[in-house]
C-alpha positions in Angstrom: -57.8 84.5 -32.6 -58.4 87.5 -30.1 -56.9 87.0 -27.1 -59.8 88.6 -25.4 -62.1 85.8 -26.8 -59.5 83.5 -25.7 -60.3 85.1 -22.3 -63.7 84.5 -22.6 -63.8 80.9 -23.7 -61.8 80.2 -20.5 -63.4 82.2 -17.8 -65.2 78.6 -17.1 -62.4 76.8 -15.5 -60.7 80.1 -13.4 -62.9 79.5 -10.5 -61.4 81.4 -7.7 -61.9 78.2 -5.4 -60.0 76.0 -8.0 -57.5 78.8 -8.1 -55.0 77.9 -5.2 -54.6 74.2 -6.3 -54.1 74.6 -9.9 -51.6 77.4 -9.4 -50.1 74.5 -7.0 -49.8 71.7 -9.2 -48.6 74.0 -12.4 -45.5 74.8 -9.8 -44.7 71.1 -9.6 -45.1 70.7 -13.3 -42.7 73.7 -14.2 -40.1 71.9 -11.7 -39.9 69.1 -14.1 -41.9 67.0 -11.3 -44.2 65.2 -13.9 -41.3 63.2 -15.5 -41.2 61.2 -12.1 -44.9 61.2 -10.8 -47.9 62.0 -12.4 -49.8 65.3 -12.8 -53.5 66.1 -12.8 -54.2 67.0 -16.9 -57.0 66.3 -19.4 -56.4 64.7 -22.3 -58.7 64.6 -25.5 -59.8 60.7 -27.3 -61.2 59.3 -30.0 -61.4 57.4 -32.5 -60.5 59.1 -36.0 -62.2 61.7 -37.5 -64.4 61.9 -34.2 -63.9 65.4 -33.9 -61.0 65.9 -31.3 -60.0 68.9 -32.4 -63.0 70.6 -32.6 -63.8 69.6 -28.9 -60.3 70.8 -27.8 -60.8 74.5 -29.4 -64.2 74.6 -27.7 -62.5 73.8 -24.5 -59.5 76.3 -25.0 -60.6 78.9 -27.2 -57.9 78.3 -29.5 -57.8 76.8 -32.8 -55.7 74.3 -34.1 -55.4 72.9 -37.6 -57.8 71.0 -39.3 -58.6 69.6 -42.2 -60.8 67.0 -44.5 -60.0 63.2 -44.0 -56.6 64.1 -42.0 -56.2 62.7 -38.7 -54.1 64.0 -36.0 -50.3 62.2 -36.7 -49.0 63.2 -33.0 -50.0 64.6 -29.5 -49.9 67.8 -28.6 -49.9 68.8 -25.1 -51.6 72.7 -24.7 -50.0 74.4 -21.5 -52.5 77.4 -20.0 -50.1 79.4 -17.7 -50.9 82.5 -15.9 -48.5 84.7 -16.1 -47.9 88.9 -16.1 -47.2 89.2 -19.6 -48.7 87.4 -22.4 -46.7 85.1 -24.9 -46.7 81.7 -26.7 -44.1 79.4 -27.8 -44.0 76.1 -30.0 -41.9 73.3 -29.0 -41.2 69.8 -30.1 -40.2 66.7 -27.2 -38.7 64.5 -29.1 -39.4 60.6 -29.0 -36.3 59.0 -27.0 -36.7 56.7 -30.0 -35.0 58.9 -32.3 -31.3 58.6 -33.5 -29.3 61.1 -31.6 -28.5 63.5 -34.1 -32.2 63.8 -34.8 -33.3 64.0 -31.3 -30.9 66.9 -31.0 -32.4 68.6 -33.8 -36.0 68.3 -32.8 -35.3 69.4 -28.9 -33.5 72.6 -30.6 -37.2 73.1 -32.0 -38.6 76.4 -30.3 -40.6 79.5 -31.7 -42.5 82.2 -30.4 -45.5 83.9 -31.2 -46.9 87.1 -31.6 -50.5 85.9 -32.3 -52.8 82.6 -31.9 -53.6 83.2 -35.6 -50.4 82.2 -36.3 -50.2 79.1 -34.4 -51.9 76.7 -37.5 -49.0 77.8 -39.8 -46.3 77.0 -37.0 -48.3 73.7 -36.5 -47.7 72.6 -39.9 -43.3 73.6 -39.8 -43.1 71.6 -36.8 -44.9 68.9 -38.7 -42.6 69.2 -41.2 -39.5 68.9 -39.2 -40.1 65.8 -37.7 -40.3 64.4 -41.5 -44.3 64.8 -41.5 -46.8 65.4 -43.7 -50.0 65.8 -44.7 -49.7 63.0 -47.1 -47.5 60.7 -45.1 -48.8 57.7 -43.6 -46.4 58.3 -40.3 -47.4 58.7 -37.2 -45.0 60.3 -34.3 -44.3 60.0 -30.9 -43.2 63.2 -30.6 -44.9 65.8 -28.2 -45.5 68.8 -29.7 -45.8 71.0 -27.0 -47.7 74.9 -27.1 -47.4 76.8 -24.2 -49.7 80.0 -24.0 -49.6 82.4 -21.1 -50.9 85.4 -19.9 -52.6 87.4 -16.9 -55.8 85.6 -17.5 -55.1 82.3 -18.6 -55.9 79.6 -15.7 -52.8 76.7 -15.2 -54.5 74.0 -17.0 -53.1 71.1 -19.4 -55.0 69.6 -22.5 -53.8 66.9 -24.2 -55.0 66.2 -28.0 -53.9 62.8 -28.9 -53.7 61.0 -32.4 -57.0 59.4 -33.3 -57.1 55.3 -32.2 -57.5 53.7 -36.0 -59.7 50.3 -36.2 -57.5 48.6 -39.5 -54.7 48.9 -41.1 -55.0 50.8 -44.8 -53.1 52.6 -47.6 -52.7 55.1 -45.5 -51.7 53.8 -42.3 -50.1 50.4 -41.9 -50.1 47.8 -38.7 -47.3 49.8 -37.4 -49.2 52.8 -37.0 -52.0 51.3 -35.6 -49.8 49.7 -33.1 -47.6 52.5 -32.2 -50.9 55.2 -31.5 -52.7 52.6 -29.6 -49.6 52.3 -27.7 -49.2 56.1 -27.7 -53.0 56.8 -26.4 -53.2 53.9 -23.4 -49.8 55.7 -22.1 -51.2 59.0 -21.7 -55.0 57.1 -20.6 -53.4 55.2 -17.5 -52.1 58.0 -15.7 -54.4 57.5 -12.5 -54.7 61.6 -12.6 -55.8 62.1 -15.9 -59.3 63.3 -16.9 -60.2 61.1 -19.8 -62.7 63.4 -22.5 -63.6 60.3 -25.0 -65.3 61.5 -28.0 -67.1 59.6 -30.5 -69.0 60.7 -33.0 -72.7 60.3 -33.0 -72.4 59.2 -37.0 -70.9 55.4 -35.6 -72.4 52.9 -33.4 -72.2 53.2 -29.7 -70.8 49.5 -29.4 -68.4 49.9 -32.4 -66.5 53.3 -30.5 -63.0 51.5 -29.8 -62.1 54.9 -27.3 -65.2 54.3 -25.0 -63.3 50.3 -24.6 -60.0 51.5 -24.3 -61.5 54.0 -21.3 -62.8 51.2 -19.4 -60.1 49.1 -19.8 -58.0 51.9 -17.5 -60.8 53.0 -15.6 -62.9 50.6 -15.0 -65.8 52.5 -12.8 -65.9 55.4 -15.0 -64.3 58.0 -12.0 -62.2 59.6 -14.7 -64.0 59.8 -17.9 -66.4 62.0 -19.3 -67.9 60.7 -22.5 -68.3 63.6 -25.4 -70.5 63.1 -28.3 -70.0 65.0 -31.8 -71.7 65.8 -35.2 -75.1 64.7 -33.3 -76.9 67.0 -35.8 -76.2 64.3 -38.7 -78.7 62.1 -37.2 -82.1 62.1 -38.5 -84.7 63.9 -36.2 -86.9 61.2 -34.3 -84.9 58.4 -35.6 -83.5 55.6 -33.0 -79.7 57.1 -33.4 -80.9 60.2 -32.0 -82.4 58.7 -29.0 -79.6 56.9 -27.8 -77.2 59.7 -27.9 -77.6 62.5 -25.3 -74.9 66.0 -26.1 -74.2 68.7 -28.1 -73.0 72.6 -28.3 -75.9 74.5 -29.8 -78.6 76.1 -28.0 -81.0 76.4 -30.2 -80.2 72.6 -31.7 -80.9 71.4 -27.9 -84.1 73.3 -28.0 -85.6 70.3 -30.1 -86.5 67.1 -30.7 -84.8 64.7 -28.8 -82.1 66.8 -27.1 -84.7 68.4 -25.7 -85.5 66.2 -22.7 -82.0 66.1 -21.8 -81.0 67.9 -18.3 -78.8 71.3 -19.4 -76.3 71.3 -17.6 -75.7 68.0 -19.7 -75.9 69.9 -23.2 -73.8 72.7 -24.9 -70.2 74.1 -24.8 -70.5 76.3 -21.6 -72.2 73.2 -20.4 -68.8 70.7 -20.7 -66.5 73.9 -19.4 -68.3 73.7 -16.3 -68.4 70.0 -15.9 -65.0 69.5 -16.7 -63.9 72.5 -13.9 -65.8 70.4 -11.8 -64.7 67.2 -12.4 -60.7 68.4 -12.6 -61.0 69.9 -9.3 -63.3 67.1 -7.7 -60.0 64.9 -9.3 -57.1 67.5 -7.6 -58.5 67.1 -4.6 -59.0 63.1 -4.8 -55.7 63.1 -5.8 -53.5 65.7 -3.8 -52.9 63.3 -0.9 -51.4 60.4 -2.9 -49.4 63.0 -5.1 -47.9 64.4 -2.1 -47.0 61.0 -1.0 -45.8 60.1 -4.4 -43.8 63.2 -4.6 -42.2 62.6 -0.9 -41.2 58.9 -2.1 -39.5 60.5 -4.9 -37.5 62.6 -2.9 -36.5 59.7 -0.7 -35.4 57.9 -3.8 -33.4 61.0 -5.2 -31.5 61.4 -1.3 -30.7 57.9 -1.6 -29.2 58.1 -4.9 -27.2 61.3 -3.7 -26.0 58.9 -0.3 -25.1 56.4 -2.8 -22.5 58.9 -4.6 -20.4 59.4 -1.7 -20.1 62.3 0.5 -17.7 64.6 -1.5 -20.1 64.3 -4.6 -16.9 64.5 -6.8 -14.8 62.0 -7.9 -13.0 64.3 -10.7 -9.8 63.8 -9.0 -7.2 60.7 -8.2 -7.6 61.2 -4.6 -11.1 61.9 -4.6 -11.8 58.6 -6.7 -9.5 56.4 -3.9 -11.7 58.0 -1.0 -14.6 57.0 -2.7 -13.6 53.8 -3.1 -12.1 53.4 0.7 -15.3 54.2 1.9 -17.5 52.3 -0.4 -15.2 49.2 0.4 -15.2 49.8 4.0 -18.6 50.1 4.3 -19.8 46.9 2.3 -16.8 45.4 4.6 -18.8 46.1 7.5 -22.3 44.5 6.3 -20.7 41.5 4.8 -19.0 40.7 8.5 -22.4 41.9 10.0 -24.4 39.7 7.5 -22.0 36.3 7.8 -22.2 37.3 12.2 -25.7 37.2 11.8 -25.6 40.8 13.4 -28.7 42.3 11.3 -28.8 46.0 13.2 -28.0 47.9 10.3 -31.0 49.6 7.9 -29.5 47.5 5.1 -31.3 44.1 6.4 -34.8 45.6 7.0 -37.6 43.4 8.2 -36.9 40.1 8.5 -40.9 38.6 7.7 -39.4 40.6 3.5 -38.6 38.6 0.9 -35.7 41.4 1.0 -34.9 41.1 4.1 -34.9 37.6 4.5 -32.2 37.5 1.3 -29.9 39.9 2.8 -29.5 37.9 6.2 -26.6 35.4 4.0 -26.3 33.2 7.6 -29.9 33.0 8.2 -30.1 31.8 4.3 -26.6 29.5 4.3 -28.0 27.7 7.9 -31.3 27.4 6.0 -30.2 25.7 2.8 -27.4 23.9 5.2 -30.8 22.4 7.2 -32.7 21.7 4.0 -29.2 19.6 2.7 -29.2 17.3 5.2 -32.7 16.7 5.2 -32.7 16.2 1.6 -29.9 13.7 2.0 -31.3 11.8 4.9 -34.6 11.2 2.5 -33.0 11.3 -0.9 -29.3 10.5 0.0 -29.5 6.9 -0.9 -30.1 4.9 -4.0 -32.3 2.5 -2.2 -34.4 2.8 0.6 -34.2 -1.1 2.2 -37.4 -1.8 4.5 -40.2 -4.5 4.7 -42.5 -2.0 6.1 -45.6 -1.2 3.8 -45.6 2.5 2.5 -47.9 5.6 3.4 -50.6 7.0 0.4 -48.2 9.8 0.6 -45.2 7.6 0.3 -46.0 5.9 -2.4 -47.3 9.5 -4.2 -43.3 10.9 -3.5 -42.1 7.9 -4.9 -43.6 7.8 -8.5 -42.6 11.5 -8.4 -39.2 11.2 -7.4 -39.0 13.0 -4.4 -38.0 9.7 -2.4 -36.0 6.9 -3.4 -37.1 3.2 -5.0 -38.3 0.9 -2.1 -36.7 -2.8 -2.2 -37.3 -5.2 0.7 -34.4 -6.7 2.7 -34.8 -10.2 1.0 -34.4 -8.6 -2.4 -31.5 -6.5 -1.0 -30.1 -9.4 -0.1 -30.2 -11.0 -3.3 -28.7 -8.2 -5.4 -25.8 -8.9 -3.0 -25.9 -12.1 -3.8 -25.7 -12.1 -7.2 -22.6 -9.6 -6.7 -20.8 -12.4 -4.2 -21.7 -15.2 -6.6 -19.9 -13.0 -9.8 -16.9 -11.9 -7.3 -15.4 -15.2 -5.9 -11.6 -15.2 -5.2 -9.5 -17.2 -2.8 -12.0 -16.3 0.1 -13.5 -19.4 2.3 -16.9 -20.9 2.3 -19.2 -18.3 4.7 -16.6 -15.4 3.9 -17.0 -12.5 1.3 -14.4 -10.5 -0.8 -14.2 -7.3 1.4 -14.4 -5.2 -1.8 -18.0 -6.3 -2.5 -18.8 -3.5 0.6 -17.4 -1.1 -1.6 -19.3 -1.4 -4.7 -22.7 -1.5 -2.7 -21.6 1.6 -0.8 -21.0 3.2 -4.0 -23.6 2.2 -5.7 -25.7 3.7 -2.4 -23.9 6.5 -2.6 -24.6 7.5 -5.9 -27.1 10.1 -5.4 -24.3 12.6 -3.5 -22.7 14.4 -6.0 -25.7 15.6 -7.8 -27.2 16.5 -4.5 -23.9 18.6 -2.7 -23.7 20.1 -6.0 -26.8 21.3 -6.4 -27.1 22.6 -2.7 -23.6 24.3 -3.6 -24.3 26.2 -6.3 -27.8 27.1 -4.0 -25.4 28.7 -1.4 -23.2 30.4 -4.4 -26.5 31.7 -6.0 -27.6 33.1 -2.3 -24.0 34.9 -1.8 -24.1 36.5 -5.3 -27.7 38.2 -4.2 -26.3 39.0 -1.1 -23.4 41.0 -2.4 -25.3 42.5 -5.2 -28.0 44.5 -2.8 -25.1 45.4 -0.5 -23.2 47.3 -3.1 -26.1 48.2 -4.9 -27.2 49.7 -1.5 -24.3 51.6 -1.1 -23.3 53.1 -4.4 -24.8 54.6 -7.2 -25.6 52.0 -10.9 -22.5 52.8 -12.4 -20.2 52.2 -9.8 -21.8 49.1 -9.1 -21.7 48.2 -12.7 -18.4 49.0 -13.0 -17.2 46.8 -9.1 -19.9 44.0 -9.8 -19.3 43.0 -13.6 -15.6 43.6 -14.0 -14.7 42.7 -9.9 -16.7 40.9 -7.9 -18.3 38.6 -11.0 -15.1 37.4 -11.9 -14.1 36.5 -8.2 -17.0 34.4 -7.4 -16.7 32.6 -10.5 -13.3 32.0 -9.3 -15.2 30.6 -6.3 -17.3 28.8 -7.8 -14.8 26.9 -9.7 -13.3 26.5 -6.5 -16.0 24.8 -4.3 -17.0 22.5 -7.2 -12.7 20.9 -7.4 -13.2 20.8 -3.6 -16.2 18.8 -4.5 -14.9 16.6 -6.4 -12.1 15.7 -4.0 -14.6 14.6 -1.4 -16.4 12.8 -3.9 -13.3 10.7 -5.1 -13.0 10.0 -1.6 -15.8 8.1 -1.4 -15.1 6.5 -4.6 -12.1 4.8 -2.9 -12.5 1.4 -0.8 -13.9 1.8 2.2 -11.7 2.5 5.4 -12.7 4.1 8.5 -11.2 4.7 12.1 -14.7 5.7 13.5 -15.8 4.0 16.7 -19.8 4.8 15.5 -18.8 2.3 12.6 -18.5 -0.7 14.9 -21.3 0.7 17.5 -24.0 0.7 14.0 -22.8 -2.4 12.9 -23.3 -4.0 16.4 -26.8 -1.7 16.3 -27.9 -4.0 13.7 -26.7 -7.2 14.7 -28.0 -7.1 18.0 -31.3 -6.2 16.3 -31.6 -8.6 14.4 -30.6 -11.3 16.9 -33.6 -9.9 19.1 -36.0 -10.3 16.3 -34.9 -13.7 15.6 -34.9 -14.6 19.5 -38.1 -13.0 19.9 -39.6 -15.2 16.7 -38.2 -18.6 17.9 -39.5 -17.9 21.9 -42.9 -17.4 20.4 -42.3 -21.0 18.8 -41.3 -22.7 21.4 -43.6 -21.2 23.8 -46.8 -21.0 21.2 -47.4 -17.9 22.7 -47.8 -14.6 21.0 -46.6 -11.4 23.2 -45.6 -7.7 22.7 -41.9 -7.2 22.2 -40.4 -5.3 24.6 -43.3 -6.3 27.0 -42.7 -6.9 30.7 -45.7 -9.7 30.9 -45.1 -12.4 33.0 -45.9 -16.0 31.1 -45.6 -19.3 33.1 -45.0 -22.7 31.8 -43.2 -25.7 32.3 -40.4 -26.1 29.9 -37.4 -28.5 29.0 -34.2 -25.8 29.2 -32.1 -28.5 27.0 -35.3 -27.7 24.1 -35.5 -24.1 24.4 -31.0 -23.8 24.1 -31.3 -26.1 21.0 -34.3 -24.1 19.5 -31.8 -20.7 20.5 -28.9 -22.1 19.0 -29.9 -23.8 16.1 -28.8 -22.7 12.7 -30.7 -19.5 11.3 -29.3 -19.4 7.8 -29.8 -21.9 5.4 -26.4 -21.6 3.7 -23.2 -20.1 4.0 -23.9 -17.4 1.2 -26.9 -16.1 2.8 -24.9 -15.8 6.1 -22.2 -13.9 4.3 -24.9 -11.5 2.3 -26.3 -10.6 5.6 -23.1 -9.4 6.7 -21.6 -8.0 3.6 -25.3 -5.9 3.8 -24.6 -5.1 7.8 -21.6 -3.2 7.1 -22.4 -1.3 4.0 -25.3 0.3 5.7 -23.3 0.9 9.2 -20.5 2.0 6.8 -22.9 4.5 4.7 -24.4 6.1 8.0 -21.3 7.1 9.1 -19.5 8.3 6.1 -23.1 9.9 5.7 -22.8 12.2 8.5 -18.6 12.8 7.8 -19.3 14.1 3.8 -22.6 16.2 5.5 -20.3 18.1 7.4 -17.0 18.1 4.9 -19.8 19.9 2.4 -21.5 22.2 4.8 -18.2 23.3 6.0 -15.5 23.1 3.7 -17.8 24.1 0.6 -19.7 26.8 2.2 -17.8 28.2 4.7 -13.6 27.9 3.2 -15.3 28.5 -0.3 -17.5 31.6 0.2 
């Protein structure tokens, strides 16, 4: 084709207002900048056979190949550059897909052009190369790319993609409809890309699978512009014709239905001018978020450059041990600043992040330290003892497991009953077999290990995280890679092993008999006694007296009494047996026992696992 009606065909879309911001964004593109944000471009849709590639040569003036029944098998991106001199060149991108050796090939794929005439014929070798044809029933994710320049060419890019296909078929199998569905929605959900869907007037409206995939990615309709072919295959007056509305011949708008129609909604010069409109209206929507896009970019790329030291070079021995001195001094400094709870540095951010949070280890150990012993004052025990009634809520954490089974003290007391009546030795009547306190603890007990170990390897998750954002902060993915996997890994799986041996020996120390030195010991068994004794003075005043009063009330209550009744009603016998006396204090001192070696393992495991360990 003629350049100079190439010239023609595009003098639609060089407004000298759209000029400044086109040239603008075709800079960025030429700097490689669209393979990390996205671009302003048009791209062409349909469904096949809707006559894509008769709406893209209307837009550009140049024609591409086309023939009967043969659907586009690839996309091909048309580049408009202005330039001084005029040229154009054929290239392929190939699909990362590809084995290397023919990736290599394809990207070695480049010829130039003396004419547009020729640019069918050159079509069809690139075709070829990529192991095409017209036959085939392959479809590519190659990009063929044409780029065509010149002094009056605006910068504009138009995108003809491969037609969507409803059904597999002899021709095309569920792989290809698959892989150009997946193809099309990459290109369509660029947020700066002018969607032209075309469907052909010869299908239904509702049965046009471009016009859903368009609303699917833009759901108001901001982007697209819908553009209707082969409308002169519908009958004249018939229904079909009224319910489509474009076209790109005067004289076939000039009657019947198309008639009616606005014009600036009909015709070929029509669409050039909308679409001018609409891709500037869309630069101009767009040029604030791209430049913030573009600036984040450049943040990232500075960061990466920080990350590779300051030299750049690691090429030699010495260069390779300063890298590494620094790197190691550096994550030095944030691991004592993190485990300090000194969180000045950038690294930590803001505190109210999900990031931040993370990277504050003492903030996260103290946390999961508080949560432990909370979880073990609630959950520590195998039964929780108590003749008090339970709360709705209570009883809801019970029959999930979040709180221990409820037994009352008399049924307490009669599992250690059964244990004193099965354990009898050389011991006298009212006395117990001081090993009985033993199995109860343990069997109290029994809920520690699963607990400390879970809240350790909580703590050994948390460090992991913490020392996989600071190196990853301070070096680039291959040195991390390389420290993390083949360094660091292996040492805190060394730790691990570690802390969970270290658990096991505190564990075993509760599996012994029960000994303790501790003065709270004596003060919580005397706690309970003396509680009890209240209770039981308190019940047998009320007796004696008939009188019902608060405990812990300072009432004053007359009455004449007999002292010698009220000392025999005091000291009379409370238990009806000698067993029952020596359940109640087998019972006494395995809970004043538990509460204290509770509080001794709380710390051993807060300290010794989480602070020797990590």
């Amino acid at each position: 084709m003629a350049s100079n009606g190439t010239t023609s065909r595009l003098d639609s879309l060089q407004a000298s207002e759209q000029l400044y911001l086109l040239d603008e964004i075709d800079k960025l593109r030429l700097q490689g900048i669209s393979e990390f944000v996205f671009l302003p471009q048009l791209i062409v849709c349909g469904d096949q056979s809707s006559g894509k590639s008769s709406v893209l040569e209307a837009i550009s003036g140049i024609s591409f190949p086309r023939k009967d029944n043969l659907c586009t098998r690839f996309a091909t991106e048309l580049i408009l550059r202005k330039s001084r001199t005029s040229s154009t060149s054929v290239s392929i991108v190939p699909s990362r897909d590809r084995p290397e050796p023919e990736y290599q090939k394809l990207y070695g794929f480049s010829e130039k052009l003396e004419s547009l005439d020729d640019l069918p014929t050159l079509i069809d070798r690139a075709k070829i190369a990529r192991g095409l044809s017209d036959t085939g029933s392959a479809f590519s994710k190659d990009v063929l790319r044409v780029e065509v320049s010149g002094p009056a060419k605006p910068h504009l890019t138009i995108v003809d993609l491969p037609g969507l296909i409803h059904s597999e078929n002899k021709q095309q199998s569920a792989n290809d409809v698959k892989l150009v569905s997946q193809l099309v929605l990459s290109y369509m959900e660029n947020p700066r890309t002018i969607i032209l869907a075309v469907f052909s007037a010869m299908n239904d409206i509702a049965n046009q699978t471009v016009l859903k995939r368009a609303k699917e990615v833009d759901h108001e309709g901001l982007r697209t512009l819908g553009l209707i072919t082969k409308p002169d295959t519908l009958p004249q007056g018939s229904e079909s014709e009224m319910a489509f509305g474009l076209s790109y011949e005067t004289e076939f708008f000039s009657k019947g239905a198309w008639l009616e129609l606005r014009r600036d909604f009909v015709g070929i010069s029509a669409l050039r001018s909308r679409l001018s409109s609409v891709l500037f209206h869309q630069i101009k929507t767009e040029l604030p978020s791209l430049i913030k896009d573009v600036q984040q970019e450049i943040e990232k790329a500075q960061t990466k450059l920080f990350t590779l030291g300051e030299s750049r070079s690691r090429s030699t021995p010495d260069e390779q041990r300063l890298f590494l001195l620094n790197l190691s001094q550096a994550f030095f400094q944030l691991c004592k600043a993190s485990c300090d709870g000194v969180y000045d540095d950038q690294f930590f951010g803001d505190s109210l992040t999900d990031m931040g949070y993370i990277r504050r280890l003492r903030a996260v150990v103290q946390h999961a330290n508080l949560k432990f012993a909370e979880t073990m004052r609630k959950r520590g025990h195998r039964r929780d003892i108590k003749d008090t009634a339970d709360t709705e809520g209570e009883k809801e954490k019970r029959l999930r497991g979040e709180l221990p089974e409820k037994i009352s003290r008399k049924e307490a007391l009669d599992r250690v009953r059964l244990r004193l009546t099965r354990s009898r030795g050389r011991e006298l009547p009212g006395t117990f077999n001081p090993l009985l306190i033993g199995e109860l603890f343990h069997e109290q007990a029994s809920p520690w290990r699963a607990l400390a170990t879970e809240h350790l390897e909580q703590v050994w998750k948390a460090t992991k995280v913490f020392l996989e954002n600071a190196i990853k902060s301070l070096t680039d993915p291959c040195t991390y890679d390389a420290r993390f996997q083949h360094w660091i890994d292996a040492i805190l799986e060394e730790k691990l092993q570690h802390a969970h041996k270290t658990l096991d020996r505190l564990m075993k120390d509760c599996e012994k008999h029960p000994i303790t030195h501790n003065h709270y010991f004596i003060e919580n068994l005397q706690k309970t006694v003396q509680k009890r004794r209240e209770e039981e003075v308190s019940k047998r005043l009320k007796e004696f007296f008939n009188q019902e009063y608060s405990d812990g009330s300072d009432q004053v209550y007359r009455a004449t009494f007999s002292f010698k009744g009220l000392m025999a009603s005091l000291s009379s016998q409370t238990e009806a047996d000698t067993d029952t006396h020596a359940c109640i204090e087998i019972l006494d001192r395995m809970e004043a026992y538990y509460k204290v070696l509770h509080i001794l393992k709380l710390l051993a495991i807060s300290l010794s696992l989480v602070k020797q360990s990590f």
